[in-house]
VOZAVO-710322 format. One line per 5 residues: number of its first residue (from 0); their letters; for each residue x, y, z of C-alpha. Coordinates in Angstrom, 2 decimals, decimal comma, padded with zeros to 5 digits. Layout:
NUM> A> X Y Z | ... .
***
This chain:
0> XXXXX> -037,64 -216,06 -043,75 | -039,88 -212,97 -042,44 | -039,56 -209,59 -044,72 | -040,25 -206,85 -043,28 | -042,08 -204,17 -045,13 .
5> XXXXX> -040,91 -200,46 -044,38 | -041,88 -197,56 -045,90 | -038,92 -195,10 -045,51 | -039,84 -192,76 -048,22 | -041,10 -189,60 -045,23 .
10> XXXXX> -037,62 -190,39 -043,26 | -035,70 -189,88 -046,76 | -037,79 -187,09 -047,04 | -036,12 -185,47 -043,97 | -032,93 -186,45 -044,58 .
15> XXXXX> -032,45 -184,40 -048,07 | -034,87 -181,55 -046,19 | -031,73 -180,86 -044,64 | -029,46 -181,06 -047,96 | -032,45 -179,15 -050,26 .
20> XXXXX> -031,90 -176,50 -047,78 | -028,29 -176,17 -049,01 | -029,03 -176,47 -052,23 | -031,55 -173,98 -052,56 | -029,08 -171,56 -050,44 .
25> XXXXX> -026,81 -171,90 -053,61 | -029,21 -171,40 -056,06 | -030,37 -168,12 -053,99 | -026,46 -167,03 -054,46 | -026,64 -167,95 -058,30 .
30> XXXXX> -029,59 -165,86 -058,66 | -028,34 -163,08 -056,72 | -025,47 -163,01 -058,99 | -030,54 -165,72 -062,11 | -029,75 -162,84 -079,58 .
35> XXXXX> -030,17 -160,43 -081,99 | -027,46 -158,98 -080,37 | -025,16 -161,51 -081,51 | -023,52 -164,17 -078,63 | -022,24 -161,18 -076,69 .
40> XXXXX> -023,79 -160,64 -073,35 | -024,65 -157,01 -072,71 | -024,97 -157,92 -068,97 | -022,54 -160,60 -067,23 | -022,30 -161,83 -063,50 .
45> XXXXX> -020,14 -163,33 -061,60 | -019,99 -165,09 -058,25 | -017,02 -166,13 -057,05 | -015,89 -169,25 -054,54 | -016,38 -166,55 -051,91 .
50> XXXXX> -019,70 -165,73 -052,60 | -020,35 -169,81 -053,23 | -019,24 -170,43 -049,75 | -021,36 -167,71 -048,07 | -024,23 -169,74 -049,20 .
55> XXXXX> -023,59 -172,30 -048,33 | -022,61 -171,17 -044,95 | -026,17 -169,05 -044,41 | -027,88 -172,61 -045,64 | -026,49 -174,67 -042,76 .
60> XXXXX> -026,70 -171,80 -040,42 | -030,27 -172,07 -041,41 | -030,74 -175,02 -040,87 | -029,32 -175,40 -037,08 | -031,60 -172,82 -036,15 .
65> XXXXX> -034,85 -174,43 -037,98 | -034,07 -178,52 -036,78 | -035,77 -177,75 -033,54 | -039,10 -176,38 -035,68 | -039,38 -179,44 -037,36 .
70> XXXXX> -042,11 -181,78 -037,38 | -041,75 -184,98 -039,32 | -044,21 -186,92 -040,86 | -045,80 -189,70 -039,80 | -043,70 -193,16 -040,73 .
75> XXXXX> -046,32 -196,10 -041,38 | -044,73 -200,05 -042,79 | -045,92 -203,69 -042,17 | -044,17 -206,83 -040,74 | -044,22 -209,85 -041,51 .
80> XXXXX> -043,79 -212,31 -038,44 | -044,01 -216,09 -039,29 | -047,29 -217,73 -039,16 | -048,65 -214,63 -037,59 | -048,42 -213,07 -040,72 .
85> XXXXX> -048,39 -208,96 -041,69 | -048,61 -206,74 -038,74 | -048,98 -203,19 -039,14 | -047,28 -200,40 -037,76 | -046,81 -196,71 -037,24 .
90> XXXXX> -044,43 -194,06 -036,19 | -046,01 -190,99 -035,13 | -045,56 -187,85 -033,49 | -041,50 -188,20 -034,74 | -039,34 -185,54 -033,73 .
95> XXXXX> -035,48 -184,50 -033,50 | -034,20 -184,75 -030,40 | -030,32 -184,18 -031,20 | -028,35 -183,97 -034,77 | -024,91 -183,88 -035,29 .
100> XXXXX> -024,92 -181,12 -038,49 | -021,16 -180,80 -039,61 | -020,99 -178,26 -042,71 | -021,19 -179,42 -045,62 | -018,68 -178,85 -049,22 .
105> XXXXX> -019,93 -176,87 -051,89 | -017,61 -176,24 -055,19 | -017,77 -175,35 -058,54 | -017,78 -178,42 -061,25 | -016,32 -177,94 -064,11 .
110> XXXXX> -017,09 -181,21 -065,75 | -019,96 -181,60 -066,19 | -020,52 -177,26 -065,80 | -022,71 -176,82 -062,45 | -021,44 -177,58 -058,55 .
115> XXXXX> -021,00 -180,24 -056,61 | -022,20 -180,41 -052,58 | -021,48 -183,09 -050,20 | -022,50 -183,67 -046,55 | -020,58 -186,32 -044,63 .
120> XXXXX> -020,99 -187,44 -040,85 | -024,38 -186,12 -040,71 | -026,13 -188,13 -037,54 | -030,09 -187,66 -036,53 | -031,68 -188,77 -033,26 .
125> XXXXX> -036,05 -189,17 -033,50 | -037,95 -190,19 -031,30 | -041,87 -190,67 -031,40 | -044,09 -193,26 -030,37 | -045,05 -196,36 -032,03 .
130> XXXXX> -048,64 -198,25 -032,80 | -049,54 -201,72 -033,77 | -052,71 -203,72 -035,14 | -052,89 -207,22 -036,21 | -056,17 -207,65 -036,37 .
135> XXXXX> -058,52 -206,52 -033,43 | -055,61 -206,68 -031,61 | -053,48 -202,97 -030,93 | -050,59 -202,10 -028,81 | -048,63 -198,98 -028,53 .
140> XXXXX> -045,12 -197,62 -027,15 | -042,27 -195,06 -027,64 | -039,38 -195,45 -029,76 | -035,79 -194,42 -030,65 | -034,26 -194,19 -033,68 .
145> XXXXX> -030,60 -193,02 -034,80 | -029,00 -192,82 -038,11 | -024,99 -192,66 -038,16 | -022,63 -191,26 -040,32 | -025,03 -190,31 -043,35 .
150> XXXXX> -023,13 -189,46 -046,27 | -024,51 -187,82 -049,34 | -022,81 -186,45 -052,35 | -024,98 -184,66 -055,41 | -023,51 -183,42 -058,87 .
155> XXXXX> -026,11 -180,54 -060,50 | -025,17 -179,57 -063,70 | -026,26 -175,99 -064,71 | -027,64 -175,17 -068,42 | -029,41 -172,93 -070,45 .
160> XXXXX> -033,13 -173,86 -072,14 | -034,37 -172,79 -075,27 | -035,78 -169,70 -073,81 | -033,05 -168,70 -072,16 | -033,64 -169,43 -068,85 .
165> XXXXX> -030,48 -171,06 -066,07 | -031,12 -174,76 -066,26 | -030,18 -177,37 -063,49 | -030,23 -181,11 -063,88 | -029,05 -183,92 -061,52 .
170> XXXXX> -026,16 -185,26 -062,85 | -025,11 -187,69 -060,23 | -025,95 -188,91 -056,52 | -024,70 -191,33 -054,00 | -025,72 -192,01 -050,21 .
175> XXXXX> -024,67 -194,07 -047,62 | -025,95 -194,58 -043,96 | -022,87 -195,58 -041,98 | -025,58 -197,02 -038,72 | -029,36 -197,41 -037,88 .
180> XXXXX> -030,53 -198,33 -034,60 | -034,24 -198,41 -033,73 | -035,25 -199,53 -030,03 | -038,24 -200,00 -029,03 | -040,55 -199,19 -025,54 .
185> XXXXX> -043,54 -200,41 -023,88 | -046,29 -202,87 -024,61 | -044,66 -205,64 -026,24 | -041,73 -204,06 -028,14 | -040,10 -207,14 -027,01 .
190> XXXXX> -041,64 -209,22 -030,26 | -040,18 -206,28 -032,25 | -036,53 -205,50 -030,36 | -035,00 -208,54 -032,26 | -035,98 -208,58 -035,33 .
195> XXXXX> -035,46 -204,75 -036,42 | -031,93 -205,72 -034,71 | -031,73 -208,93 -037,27 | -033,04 -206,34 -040,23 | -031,28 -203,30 -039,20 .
200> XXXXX> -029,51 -203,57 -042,47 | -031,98 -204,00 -044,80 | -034,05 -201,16 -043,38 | -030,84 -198,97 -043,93 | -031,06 -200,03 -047,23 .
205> XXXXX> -034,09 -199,29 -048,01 | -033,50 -195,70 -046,81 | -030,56 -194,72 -048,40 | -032,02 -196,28 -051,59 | -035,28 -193,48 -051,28 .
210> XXXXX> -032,20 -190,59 -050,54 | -030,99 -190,11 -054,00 | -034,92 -190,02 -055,29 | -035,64 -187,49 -053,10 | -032,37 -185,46 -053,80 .
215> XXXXX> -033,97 -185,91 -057,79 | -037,32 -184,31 -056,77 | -035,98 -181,24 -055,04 | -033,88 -180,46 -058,15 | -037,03 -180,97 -060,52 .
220> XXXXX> -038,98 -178,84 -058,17 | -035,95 -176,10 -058,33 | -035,85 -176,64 -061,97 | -039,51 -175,89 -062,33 | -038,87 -172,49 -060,16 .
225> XXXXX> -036,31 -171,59 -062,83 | -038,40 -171,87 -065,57 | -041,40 -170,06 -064,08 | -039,19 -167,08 -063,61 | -039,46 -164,00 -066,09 .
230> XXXXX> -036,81 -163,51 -068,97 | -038,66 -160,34 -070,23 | -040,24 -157,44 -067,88 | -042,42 -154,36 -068,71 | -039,68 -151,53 -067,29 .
235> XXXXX> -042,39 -148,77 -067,72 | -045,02 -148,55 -070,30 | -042,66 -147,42 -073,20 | -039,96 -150,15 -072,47 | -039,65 -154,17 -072,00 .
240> XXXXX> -036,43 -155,33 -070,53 | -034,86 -158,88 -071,91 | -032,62 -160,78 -070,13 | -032,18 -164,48 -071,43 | -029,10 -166,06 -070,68 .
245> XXXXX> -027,05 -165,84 -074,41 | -024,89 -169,05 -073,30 | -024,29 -171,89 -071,10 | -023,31 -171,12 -068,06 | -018,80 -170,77 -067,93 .
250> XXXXX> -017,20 -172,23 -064,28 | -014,04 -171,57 -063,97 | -011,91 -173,31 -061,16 | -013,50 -170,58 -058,57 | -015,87 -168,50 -059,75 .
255> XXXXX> -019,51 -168,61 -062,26 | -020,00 -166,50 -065,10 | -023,36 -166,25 -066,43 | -023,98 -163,69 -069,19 | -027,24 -162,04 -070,31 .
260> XXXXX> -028,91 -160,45 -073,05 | -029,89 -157,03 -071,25 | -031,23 -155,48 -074,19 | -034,23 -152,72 -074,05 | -036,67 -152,87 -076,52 .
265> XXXXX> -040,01 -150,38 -077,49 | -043,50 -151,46 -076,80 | -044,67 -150,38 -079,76 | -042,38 -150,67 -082,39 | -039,81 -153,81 -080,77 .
270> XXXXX> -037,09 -153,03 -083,32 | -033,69 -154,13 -083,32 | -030,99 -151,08 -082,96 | -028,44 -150,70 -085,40 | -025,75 -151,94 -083,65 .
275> XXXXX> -024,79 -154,93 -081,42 | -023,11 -155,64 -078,34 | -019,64 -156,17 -078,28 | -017,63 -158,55 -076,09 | -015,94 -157,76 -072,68 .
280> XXXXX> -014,10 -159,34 -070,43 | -015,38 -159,46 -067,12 | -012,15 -159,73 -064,38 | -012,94 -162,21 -061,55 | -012,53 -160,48 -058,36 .
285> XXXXX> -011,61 -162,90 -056,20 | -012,31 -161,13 -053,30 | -015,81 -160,46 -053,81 | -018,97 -162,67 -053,87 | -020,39 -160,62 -056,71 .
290> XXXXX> -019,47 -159,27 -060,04 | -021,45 -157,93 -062,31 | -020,84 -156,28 -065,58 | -023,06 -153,40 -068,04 | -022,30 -152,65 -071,25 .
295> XXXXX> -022,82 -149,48 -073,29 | -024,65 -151,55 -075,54 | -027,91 -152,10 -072,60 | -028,29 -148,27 -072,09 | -027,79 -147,66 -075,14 .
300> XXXXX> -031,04 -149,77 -076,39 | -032,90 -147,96 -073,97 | -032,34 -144,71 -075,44 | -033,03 -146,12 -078,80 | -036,34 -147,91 -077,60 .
305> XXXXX> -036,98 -144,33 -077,01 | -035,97 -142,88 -079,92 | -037,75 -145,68 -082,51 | -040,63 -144,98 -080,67 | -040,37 -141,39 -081,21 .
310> XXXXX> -040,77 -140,15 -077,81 | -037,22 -138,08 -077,95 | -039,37 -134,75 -078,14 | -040,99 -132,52 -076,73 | -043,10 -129,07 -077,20 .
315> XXXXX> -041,98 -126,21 -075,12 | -044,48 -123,18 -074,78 | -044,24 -119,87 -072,86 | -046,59 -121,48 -069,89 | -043,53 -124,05 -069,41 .
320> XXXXX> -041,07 -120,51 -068,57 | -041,00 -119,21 -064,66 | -042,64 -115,91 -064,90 | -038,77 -114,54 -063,34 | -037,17 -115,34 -066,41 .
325> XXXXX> -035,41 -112,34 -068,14 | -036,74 -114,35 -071,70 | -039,95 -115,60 -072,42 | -041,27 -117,33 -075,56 | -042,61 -114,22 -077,60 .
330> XXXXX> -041,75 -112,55 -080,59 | -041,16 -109,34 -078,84 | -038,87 -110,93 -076,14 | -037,05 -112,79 -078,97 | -036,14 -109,55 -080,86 .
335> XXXXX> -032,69 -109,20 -079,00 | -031,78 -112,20 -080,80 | -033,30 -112,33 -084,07 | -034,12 -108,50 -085,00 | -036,39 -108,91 -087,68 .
340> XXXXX> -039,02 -111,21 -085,75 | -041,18 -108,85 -083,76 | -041,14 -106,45 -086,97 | -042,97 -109,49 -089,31 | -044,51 -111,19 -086,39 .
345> XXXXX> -045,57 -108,62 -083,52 | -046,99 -109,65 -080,33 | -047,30 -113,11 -080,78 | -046,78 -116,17 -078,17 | -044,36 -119,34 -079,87 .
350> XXXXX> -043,68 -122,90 -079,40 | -040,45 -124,90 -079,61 | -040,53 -128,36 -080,90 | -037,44 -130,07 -079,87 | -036,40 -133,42 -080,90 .
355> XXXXX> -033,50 -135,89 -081,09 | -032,33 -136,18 -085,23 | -029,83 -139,30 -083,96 | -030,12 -141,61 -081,53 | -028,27 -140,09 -078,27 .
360> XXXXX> -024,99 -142,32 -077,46 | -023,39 -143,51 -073,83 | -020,07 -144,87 -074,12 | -018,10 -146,03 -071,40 | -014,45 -145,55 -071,10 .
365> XXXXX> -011,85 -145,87 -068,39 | -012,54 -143,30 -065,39 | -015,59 -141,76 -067,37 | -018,91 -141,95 -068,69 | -019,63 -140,08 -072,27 .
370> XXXXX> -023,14 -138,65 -073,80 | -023,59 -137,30 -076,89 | -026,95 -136,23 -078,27 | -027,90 -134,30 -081,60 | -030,94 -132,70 -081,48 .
375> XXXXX> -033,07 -130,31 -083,67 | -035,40 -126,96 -082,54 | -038,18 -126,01 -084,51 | -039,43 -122,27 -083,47 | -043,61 -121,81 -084,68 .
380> XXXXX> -045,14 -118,17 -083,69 | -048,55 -118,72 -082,77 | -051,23 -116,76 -084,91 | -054,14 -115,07 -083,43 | -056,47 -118,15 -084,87 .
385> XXXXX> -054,52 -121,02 -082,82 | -052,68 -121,64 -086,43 | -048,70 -122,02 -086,03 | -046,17 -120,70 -088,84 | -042,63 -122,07 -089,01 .
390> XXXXX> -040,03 -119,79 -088,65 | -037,20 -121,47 -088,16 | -035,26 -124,40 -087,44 | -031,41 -125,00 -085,38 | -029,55 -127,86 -084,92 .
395> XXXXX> -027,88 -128,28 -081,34 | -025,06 -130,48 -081,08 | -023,73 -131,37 -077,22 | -021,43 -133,50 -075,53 | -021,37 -134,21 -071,75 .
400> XXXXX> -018,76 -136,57 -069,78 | -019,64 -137,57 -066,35 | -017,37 -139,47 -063,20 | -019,40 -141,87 -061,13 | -018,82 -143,77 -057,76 .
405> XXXXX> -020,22 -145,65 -055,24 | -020,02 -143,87 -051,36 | -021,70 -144,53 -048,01 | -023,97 -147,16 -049,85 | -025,03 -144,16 -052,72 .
410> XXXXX> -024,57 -143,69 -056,34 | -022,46 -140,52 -056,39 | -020,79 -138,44 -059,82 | -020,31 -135,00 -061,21 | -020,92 -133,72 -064,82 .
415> XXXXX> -019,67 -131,70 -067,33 | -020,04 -129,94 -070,78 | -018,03 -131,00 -072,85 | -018,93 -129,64 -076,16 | -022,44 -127,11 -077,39 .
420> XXXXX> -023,10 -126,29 -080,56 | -025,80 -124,28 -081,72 | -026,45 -123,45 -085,66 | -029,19 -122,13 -088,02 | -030,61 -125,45 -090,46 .
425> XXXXX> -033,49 -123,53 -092,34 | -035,38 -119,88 -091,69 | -038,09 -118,68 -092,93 | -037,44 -115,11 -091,64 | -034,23 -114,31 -093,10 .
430> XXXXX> -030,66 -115,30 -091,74 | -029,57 -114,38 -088,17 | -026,77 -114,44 -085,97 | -027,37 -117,60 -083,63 | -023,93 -116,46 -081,24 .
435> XXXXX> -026,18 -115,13 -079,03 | -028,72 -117,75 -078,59 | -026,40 -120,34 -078,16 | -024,64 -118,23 -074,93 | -028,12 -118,13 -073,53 .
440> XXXXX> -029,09 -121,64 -074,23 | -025,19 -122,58 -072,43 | -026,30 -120,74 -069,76 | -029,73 -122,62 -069,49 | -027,70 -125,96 -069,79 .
445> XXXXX> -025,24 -125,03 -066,65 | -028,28 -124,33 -064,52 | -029,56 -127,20 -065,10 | -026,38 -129,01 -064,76 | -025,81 -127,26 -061,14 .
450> XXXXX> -028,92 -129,18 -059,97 | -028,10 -132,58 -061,54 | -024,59 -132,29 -059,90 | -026,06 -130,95 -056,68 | -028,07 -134,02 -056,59 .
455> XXXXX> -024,94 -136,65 -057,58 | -022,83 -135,26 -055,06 | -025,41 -135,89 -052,41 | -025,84 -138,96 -054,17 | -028,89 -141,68 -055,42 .
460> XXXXX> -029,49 -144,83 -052,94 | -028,81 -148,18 -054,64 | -031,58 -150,23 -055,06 | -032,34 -152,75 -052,61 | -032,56 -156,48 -053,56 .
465> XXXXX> -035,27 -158,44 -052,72 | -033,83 -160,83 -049,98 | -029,98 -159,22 -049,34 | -028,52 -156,50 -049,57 | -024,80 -155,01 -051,26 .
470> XXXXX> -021,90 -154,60 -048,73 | -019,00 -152,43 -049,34 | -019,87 -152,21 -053,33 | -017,37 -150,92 -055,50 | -017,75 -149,62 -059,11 .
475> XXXXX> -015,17 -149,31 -061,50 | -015,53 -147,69 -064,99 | -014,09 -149,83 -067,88 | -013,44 -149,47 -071,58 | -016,86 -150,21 -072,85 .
480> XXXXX> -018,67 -151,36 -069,47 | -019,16 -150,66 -066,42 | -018,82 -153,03 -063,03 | -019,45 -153,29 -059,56 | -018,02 -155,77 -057,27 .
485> XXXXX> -019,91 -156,28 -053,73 | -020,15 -158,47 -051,53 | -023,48 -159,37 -050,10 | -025,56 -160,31 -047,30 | -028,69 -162,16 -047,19 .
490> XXXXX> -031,93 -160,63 -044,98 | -032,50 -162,13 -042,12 | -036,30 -162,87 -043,19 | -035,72 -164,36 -046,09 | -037,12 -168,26 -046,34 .
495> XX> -035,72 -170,96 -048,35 | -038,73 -173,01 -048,19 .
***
């Protein structure tokens, strides 16, 4: 009996184009949601069903608008007719002329961990023209072609590698082709007519055989994406910023919750703080797309990145002072506070080194943000040679709490003092009363704190994402983190391809 000989693999091809499309849309979502710190996350997200079926709805929106654009490849085989042996053929300028696109499921799986998609009742109308050659011998035509009912379910499961990077696997895959008709046109389709009617059902089975292959390639290909992606930036050129996944990935019934390192380090010294994150639980807001959670623990490595690295200092000299300023940086302007300067050191310019004794602290709590910072001021008068002499030394202990919020798409807040403590460590020019340098330096600290609050009332933009953006954001302030739910909404240039 003949067998025909058709290569199907560029038609399977286009059939998972369309599904890749979803998936890809869902792993867009995922990443808009992609220790020595123990197994505790410092950073966790979470997208919710919501936020899954967004995705999934901008994928097939997609792809209605792109079918059109679409140009398929050419589809080349060989027949085998009888004693006229292998005739070869080929399918060429293909193109869509109508599908039937329902929607297609996406869920969470819980077993194994990942999602699970499905498209069902999908139906695709090409048409092209056709060539033949058997020999010297070539004829030509048009064609039509229809698949029916094309059903195709996938299973990924998501994971973690050993560098921390999101994982995704094929788990399982299925496809069926409910119909295939192929008719053929001019020159002498007639040889041709019956017998892709007598093998209609072989060719469907070759191409729903090639379908679950091809679903396997696009997830490699998305795997490979994955793992090309960066676990550890450069923030600045003091800081890197580390953000491995610490676990698998945890789906619950509706929602995703991947957790992340988030831990700064130094450039040059890349130790480990003295202290670890601690767990939180991150509550699923339903009616959001996106969750995601900060810990004290992440800002608090940045600070002491900073701190190891011994950049919590600074010198301040009488240049640094507006010329308006009732006090300058000179023994003689200092005598008000310390009467016994200008008499042992007349006329002479100082220096203040100032620089953090402990590393500063940021703990959240319910409603409000805390900082605490202890800090030390070393005063040097300036000798006529360029030589400094200590004189003395004070220790400056403060406490600030702060509100924050999220308004008209803007990081807004307020600050207060909480607590300022001034006191003398060491002198070398006798004891002094410090009451009255610690009013002025309170009164230095509420300037300053005027213009930080001037500029958190009128508030900081958010950050835009890369291909969406945050709608209707909301941050909350938690015992020992701090969230924002959002939803989200993709750009309208971004490309899945």
């Amino acid at each position: 009996m003949s067998q025909p000989v058709f290569d199907c693999e560029e038609l399977c091809c286009f059939i998972h184009y369309l599904r890749s499309k979803m998936v890809v849309s869902v792993i867009v979502a995922l990443m808009l949601v992609s220790c020595t710190c123990g197994e505790n996350p410092a950073i966790q997200v979470v997208l919710t069903d919501k936020g899954l079926q967004y995705g999934k709805h901008v994928g097939a929106g997609w792809i209605q608008e792109k079918l059109e654009l679409v140009t398929l490849p050419d589809i080349s085989g060989k027949v085998r007719i009888g004693i006229l042996g292998s005739i070869g053929y080929t399918l060429t300028g293909v193109r869509i002329t109508k599908c039937d696109f329902p929607e297609p499921s996406v869920e969470f799986n819980q077993g194994p961990t990942g999602f699970k998609t499905s498209t069902s009742g999908l139906s695709i109308a090409v048409t092209g023209g056709w060539r033949t050659h058997y020999k010297a011998i070539h004829d030509g035509g048009t064609f039509n072609m229809a698949l029916f009912n094309v059903d195709v379910t996938s299973v990924v499961e998501l994971g973690k590698d050993p560098d921390g990077h999101i994982s995704v696997n094929s788990v399982s895959c299925n496809a069926q082709i409910g119909n295939l008709d192929i008719e053929f046109s001019g020159g002498a389709s007639w040889i041709f007519q019956p017998f892709v009617d007598y093998f209609k059902g072989h060719i469907r089975g070759e191409i729903e055989y090639n379908i679950c292959p091809t679903v396997e390639k696009y997830i490699v290909n998305a795997e490979q994406s994955l793992q090309a992606m960066n676990v550890s930036f450069e923030v600045n050129e003091d800081l890197t910023f580390d953000i491995p996944l610490t676990g698998l990935p945890v789906i619950e019934e509706s929602s995703l919750n991947l957790g992340f390192k988030g831990e700064f380090y130094s450039i040059k010294t890349h130790q480990e703080p003295p202290f670890e994150a601690q767990p939180f639980v991150m509550p699923v807001q339903s009616g959001y797309m996106l969750s995601a959670g900060l810990s004290e623990f992440t800002v608090n490595s940045a600070s002491y990145g900073y701190y190891s690295a011994g950049l919590l200092q600074a010198i301040i000299n009488d240049s640094m002072i507006p010329p308006s300023s009732p006090v300058h940086l000179n023994t003689s302007s200092m005598g008000p506070f310390i009467p016994q300067l200008p008499k042992m050191f007349p006329g002479l310019l100082m220096t203040l080194q100032v620089y953090a004794t402990e590393v500063p602290q940021v703990s959240f709590h319910s409603g409000a943000v805390k900082m605490g910072s202890m800090a030390a001021v070393k005063a040097f008068a300036i000798q006529p040679n360029s030589t400094q002499t200590p004189l003395f030394k004070l220790l400056v202990d403060s406490e600030f709490s702060s509100k924050v919020w999220i308004a008209e798409g803007k990081l807004k807040g307020s600050m207060t003092m909480d607590n300022f403590t001034l006191s003398l460590d060491s002198t070398e020019v006798g004891t002094f009363n410090t009451d009255a340098l610690a009013s002025m330096a309170k009164m230095g600290v509420k300037m300053a704190l005027s213009k930080v609050n001037k500029q958190l009332t009128e508030g900081i933009t958010l950050p835009r994402l890369k291909h969406a953006q945050l709608v209707n954001p909301v941050l909350t302030l938690e015992e020992g983190f701090i969230a924002i739910c959002s939803d989200a909404e993709l750009l309208e240039d971004i490309d899945f391809n």
